[in-house]
C-alpha angles and dihedrals in degrees: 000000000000118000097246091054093041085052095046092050088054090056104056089041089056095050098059091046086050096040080047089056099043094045083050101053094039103255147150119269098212127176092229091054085051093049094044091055085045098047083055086039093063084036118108101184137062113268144190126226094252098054090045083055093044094050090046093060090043096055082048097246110152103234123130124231093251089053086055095056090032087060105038092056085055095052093050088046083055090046095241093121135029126223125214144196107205089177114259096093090268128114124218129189129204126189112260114178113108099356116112122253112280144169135224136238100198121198101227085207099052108012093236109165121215117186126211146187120204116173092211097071088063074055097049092043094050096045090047086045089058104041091047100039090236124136093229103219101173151345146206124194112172107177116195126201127129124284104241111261082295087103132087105238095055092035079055094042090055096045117122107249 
């Protein structure tokens, strides 16, 4: 399937999760709520509230900030997108709904976030799982290091002044 037509198909089917939770819990179907899931939905990065709320008003949609933290606390609530801690007291959100389990090499300069997928950690899980008599659900592994000199805060550290 090409990638315009596989994101479009996550979308629709994250609206009706979302329009499913908000009818269930009694709450309002907005279109602002609905613009904020699609515009995470296109989106291909981890992201913090703020930024989500920065681009929005960029791209001229009418959302407060209140209605973008709001939302996003639903959607996580829905599991249709993850929140993370990568340390620095900042949350960041990425979409989950449909994207294969991953894990995260994070540059303690820039922030910058890599994600990765080895095989070998299901290995390890199961095996653990076993061992320890333990269902494995889930898991998250965030590794920090620094970025290689490839990242903005060391190329403007080494500038010539």
């Amino acid at each position: 399937m090409e990638q315009a037509a596989h994101t479009e198909e996550i979308l629709k089917e994250v609206k009706s999760i979302f329009s499913n939770h908000l009818e269930m819990n009694q709450l309002r179907k907005t279109p602002e709520r609905f613009a904020i899931l699609e515009e995470i939905y296109r989106r291909t990065d981890h992201f913090d509230a703020e930024a989500l709320y920065i681009h929005m008003k960029t791209q001229n949609y009418r959302v407060s900030r209140a209605t973008v933290y709001n939302t996003l606390e639903l959607l996580a609530t829905c599991d249709l997108v993850k929140k993370h801690q990568f340390g620095k007291n900042l949350t960041q959100f990425e979409k989950s709904y449909g994207y294969k389990q991953h894990d995260h090499l994070i540059c303690i300069d820039c922030n910058k976030v890599v994600e990765f997928c080895d095989p070998r950690i299901q290995q390890i899980k199961n095996m653990m799982g076993d061992l320890l008599k333990y269902q494995v659900t889930h898991h998250s592994l965030n590794m920090y290091g620094k970025c290689d000199g490839a990242c903005e805060k060391t190329a403007k550290a080494t500038e010539p002044q």
